[in-house]
DSSP file (Angstrom, degrees, kcal/mol; ACC not computed):
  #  RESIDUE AA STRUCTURE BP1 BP2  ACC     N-H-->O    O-->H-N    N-H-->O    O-->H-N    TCO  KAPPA ALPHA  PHI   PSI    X-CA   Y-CA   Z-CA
    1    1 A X              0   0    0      0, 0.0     2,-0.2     0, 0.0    57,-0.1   0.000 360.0 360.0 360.0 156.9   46.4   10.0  -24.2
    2    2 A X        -     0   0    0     55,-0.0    57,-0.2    87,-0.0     2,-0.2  -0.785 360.0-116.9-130.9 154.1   49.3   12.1  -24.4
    3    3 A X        -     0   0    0     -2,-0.2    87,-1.0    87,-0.2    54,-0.2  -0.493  29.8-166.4 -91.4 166.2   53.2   11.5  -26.0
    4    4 A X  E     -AB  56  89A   0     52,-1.3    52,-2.1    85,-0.3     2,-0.4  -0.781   1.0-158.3  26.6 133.0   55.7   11.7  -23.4
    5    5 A X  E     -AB  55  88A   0     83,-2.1    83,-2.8    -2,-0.2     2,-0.7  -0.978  18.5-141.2-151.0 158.6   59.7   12.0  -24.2
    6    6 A X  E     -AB  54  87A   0     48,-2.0    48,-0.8    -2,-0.4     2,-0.5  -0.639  21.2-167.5 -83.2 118.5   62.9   11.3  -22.2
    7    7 A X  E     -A   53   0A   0     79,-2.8    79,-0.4    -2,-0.7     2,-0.3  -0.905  11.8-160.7-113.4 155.1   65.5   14.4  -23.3
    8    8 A X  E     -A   52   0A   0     44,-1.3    44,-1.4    -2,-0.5     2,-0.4  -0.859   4.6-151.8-142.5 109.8   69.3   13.4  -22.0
    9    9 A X  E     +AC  51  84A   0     75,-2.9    74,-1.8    -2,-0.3    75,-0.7  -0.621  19.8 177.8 -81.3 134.9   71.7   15.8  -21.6
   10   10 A X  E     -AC  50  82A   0     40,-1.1    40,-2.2    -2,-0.4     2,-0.5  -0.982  27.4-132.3-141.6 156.6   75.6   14.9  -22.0
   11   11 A X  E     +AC  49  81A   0     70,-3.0    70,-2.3    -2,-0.4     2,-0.3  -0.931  40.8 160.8-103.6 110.0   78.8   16.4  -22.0
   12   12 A X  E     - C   0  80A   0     36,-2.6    68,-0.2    -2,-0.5    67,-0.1  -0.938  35.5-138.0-164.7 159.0   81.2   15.5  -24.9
   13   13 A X     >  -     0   0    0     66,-0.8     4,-4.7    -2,-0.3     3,-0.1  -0.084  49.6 -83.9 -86.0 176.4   83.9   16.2  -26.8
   14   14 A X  H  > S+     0   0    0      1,-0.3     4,-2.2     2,-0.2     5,-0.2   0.881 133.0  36.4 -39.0 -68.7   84.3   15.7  -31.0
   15   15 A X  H  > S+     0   0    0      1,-0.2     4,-3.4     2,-0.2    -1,-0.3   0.857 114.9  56.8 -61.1 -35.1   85.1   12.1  -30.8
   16   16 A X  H  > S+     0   0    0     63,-0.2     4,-2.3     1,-0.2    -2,-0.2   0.997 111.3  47.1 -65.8 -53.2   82.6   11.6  -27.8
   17   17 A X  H >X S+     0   0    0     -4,-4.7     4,-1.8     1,-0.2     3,-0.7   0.966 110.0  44.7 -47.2 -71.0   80.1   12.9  -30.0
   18   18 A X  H 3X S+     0   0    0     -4,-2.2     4,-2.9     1,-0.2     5,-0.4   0.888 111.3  59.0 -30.0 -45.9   80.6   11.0  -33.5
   19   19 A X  H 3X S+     0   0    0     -4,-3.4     4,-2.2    -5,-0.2    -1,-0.2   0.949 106.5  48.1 -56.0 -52.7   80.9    7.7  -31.2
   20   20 A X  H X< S+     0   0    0     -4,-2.3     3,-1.0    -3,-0.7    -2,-0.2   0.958 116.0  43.7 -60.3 -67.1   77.1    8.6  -29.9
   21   21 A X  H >X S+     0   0    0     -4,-1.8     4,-2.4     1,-0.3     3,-1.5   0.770 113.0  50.0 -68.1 -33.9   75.9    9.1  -33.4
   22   22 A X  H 3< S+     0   0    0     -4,-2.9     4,-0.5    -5,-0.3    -1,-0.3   0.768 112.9  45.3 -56.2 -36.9   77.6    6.1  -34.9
   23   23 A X  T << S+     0   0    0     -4,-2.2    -1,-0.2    -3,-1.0    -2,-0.2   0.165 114.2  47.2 -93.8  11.7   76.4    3.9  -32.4
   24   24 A X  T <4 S+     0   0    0     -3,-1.5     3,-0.3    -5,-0.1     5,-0.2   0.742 115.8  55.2-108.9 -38.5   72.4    5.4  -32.5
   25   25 A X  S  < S+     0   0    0     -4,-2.4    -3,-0.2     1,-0.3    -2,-0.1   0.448 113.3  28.5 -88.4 -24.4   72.8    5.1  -36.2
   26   26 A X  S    S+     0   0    0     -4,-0.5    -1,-0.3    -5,-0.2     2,-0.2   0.350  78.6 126.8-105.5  11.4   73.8    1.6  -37.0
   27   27 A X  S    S-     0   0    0     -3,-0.3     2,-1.6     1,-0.1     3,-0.1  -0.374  75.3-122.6 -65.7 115.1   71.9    0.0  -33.8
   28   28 A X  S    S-     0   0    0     -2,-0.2     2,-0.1     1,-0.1    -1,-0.1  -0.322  77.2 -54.4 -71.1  52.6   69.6   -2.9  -36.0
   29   29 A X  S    S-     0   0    0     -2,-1.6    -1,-0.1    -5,-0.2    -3,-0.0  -0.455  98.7 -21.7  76.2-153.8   66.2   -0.9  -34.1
   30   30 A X        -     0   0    0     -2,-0.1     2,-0.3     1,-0.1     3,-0.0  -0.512  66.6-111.4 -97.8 163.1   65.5   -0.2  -30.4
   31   31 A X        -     0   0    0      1,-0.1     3,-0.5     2,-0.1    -1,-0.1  -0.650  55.7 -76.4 -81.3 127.7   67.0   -2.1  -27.9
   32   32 A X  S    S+     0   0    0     -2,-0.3    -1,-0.1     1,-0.2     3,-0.1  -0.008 115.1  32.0 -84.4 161.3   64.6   -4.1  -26.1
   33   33 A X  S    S+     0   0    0      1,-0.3     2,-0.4    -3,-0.0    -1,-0.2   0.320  93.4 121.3  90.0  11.5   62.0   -3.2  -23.6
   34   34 A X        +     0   0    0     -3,-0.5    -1,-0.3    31,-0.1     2,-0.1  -0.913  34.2 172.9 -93.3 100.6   62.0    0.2  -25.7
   35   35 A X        +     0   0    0     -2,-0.4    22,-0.4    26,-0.3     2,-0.4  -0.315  29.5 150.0-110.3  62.9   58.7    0.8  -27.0
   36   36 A X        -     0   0    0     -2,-0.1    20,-0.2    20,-0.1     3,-0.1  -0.650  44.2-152.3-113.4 142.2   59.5    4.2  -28.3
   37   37 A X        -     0   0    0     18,-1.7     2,-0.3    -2,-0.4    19,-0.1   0.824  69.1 -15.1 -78.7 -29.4   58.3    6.1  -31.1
   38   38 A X        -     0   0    0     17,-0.1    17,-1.7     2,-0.0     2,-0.4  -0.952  46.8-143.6-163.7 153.0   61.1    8.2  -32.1
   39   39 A X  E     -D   54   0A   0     -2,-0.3     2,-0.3    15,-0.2    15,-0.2  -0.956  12.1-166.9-130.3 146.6   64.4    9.7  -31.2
   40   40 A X  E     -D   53   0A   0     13,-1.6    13,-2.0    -2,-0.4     2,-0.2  -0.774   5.1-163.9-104.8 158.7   65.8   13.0  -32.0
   41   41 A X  E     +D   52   0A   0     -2,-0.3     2,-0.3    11,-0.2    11,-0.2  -0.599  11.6 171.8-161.4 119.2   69.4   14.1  -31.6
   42   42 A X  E     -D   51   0A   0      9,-2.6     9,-2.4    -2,-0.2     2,-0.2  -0.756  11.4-165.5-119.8 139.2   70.8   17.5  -31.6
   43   43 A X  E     -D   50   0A   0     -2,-0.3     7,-0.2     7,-0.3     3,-0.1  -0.678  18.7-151.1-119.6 177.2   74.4   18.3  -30.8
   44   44 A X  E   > +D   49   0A   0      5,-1.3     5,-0.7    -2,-0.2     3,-0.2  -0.584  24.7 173.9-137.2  41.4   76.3   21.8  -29.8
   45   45 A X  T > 5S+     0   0    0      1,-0.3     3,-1.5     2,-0.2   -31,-0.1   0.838  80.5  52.2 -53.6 -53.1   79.6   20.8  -31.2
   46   46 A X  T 3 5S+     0   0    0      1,-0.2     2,-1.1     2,-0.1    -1,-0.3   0.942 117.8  38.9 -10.5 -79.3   80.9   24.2  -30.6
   47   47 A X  T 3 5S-     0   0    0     -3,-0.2    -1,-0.2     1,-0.1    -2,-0.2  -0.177 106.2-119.4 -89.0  43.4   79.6   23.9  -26.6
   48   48 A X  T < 5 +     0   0    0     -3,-1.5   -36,-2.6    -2,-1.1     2,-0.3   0.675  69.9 138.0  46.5  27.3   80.6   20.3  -26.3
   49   49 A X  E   < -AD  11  44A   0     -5,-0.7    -5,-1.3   -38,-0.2     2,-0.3  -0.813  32.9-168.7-119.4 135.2   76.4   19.4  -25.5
   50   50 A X  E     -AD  10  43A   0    -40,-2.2   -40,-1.1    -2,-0.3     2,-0.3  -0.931   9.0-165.2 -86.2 137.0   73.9   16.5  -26.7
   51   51 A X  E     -AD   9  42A   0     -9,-2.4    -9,-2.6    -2,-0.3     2,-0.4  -0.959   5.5-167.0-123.4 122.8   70.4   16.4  -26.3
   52   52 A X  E     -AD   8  41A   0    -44,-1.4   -44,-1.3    -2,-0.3     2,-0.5  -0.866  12.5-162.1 -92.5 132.8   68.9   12.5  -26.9
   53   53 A X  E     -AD   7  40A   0    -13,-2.0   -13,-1.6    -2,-0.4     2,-0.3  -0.970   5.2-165.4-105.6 155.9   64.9   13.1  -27.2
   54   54 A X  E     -AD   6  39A   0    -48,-0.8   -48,-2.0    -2,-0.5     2,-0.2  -0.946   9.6-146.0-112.3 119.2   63.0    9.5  -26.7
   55   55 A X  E     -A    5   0A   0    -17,-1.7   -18,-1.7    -2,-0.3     2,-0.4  -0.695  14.9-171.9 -75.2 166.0   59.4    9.5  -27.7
   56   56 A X  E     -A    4   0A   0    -52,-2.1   -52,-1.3    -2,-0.2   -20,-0.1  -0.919  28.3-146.5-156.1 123.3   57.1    7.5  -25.9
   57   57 A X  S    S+     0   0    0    -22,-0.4     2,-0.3    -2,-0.4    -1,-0.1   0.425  92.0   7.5 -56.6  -6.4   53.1    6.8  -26.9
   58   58 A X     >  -     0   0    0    -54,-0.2     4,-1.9   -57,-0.1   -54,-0.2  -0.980  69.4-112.0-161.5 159.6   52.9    6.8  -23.1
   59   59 A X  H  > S+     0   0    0     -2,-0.3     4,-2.5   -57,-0.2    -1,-0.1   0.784 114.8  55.6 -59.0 -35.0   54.0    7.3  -19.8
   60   60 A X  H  > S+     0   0    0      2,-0.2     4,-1.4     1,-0.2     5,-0.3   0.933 113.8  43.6 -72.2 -59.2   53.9    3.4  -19.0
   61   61 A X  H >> S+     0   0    0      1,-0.2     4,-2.6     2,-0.1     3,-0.7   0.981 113.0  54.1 -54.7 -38.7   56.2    2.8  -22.1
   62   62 A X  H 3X S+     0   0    0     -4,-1.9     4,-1.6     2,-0.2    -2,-0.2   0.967 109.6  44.5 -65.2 -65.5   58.2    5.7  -21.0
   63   63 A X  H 3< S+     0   0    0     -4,-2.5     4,-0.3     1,-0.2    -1,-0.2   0.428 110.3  58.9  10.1 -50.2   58.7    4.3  -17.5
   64   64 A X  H XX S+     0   0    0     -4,-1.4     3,-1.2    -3,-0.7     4,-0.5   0.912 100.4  48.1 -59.7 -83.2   59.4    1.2  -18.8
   65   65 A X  H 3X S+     0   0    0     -4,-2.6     4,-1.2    -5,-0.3     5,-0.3   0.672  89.8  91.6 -45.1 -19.1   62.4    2.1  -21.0
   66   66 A X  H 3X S+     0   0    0     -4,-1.6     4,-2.2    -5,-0.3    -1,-0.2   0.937  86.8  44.3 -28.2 -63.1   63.8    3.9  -18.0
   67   67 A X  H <> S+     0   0    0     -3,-1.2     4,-2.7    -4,-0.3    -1,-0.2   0.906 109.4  56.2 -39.6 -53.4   65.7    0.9  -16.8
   68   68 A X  H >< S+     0   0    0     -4,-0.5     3,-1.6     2,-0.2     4,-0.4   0.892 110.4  42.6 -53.6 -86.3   66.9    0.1  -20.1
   69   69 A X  H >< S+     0   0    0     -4,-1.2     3,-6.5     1,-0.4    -2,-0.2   0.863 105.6  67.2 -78.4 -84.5   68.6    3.6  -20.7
   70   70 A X  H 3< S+     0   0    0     -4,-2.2     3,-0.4     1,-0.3    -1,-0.4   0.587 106.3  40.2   6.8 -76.3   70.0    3.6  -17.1
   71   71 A X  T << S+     0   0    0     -4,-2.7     2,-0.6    -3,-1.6    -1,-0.3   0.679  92.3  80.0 -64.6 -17.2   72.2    0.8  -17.9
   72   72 A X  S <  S+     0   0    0     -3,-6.5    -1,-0.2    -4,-0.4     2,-0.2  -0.227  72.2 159.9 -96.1  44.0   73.2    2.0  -21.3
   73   73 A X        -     0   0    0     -2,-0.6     3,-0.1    -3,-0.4     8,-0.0  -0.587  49.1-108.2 -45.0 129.1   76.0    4.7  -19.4
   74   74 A X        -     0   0    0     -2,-0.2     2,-0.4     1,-0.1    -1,-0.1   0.142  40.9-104.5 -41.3 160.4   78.7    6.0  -21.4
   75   75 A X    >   -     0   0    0      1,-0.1     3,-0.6     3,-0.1     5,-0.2  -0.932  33.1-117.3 -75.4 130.4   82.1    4.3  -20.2
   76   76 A X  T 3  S+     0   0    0     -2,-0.4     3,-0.2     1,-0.3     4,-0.2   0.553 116.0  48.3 -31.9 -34.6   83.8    6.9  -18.2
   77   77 A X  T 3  S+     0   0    0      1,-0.2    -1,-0.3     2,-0.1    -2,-0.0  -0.273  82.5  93.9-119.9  58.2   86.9    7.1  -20.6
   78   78 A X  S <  S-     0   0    0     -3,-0.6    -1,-0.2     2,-0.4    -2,-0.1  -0.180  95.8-124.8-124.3  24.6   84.3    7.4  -23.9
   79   79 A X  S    S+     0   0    0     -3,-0.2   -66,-0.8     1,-0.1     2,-0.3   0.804  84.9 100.0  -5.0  59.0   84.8   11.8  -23.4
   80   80 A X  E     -C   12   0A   0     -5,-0.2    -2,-0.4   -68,-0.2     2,-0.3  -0.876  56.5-172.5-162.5 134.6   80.9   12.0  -23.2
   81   81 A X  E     -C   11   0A   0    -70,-2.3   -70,-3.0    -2,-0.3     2,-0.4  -0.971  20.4-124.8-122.4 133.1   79.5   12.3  -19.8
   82   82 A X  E     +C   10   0A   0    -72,-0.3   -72,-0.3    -2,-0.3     3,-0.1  -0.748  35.7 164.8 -79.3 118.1   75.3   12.2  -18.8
   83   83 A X  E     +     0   0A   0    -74,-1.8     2,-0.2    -2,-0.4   -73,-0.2   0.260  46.4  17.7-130.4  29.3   74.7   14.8  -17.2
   84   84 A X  E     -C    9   0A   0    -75,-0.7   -75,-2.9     2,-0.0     2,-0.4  -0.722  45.1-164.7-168.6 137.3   70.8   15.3  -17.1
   85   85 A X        +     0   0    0     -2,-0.2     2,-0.2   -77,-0.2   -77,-0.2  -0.845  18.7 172.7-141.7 119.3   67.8   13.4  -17.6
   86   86 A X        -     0   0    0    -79,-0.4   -79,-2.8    -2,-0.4     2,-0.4  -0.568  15.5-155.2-102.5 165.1   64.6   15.0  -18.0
   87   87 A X  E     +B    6   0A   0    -81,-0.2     2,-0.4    -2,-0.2   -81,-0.2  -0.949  14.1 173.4-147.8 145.7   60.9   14.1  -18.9
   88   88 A X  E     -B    5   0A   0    -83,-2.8   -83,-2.1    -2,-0.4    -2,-0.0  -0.962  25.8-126.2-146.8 139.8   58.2   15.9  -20.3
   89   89 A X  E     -B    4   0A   0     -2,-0.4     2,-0.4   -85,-0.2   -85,-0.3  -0.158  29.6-127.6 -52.9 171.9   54.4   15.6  -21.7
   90   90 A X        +     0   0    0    -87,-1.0   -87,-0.2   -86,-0.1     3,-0.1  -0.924  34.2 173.3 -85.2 142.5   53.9   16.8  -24.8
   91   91 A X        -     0   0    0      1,-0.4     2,-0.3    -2,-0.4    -1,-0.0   0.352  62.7  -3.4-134.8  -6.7   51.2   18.9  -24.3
   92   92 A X        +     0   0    0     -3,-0.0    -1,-0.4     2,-0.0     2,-0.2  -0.688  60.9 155.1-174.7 124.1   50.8   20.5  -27.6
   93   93 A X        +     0   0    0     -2,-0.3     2,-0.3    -3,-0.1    -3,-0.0  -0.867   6.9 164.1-137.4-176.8   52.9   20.4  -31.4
   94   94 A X        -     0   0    0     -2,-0.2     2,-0.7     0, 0.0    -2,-0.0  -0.907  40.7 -82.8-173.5 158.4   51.7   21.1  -34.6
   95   95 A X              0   0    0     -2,-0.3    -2,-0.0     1,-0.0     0, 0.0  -0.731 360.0 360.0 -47.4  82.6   53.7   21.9  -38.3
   96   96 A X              0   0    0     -2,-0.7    -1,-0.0     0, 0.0     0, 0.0   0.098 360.0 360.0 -42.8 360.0   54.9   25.0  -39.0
């Protein structure tokens, strides 16, 4: 069976960013109906950019957590905006 992850692209400025990381990073574990295995999160501070990865032991957990995520939109006057949300197998990683 194969990992699945949720990448989310956003648009935000300095503050918008810290806010995102502050808030991923004291969060007491996942929010629930999240069965997810890991999250990654890479910024662009330069190019204003986020990318959240979600892992997910499946497609059904991934699916699942969809909803969840959905509702969790930035506030409009938070300077970080969602602007993509993609999802992709893993089809193959290893260590370098």
């Amino acid at each position: 069976m194969s990992d699945y992850t949720r990448v989310v692209t956003f648009e935000a400025d300095q503050a918008g960013i810290d806010a995102m990381l502050n808030a991923i990073s004291s969060a007491a574990g996942r929010p629930e109906g999240v069965n997810a295995k890991r999250i990654t999160v890479l910024a662009d501070r330069a190019g204003g950019k986020v990318l959240i990865s979600i892992r997910f032991g499946s497609e059904e957990d991934l699916e699942k957590a969809a909803a969840v995520f959905e509702a969790m939109s930035p506030p409009s006057d938070s300077g970080v905006k969602r602007v993509a949300v993609d999802v992709y197998e893993i089809v193959f990683e290893r260590d370098a």
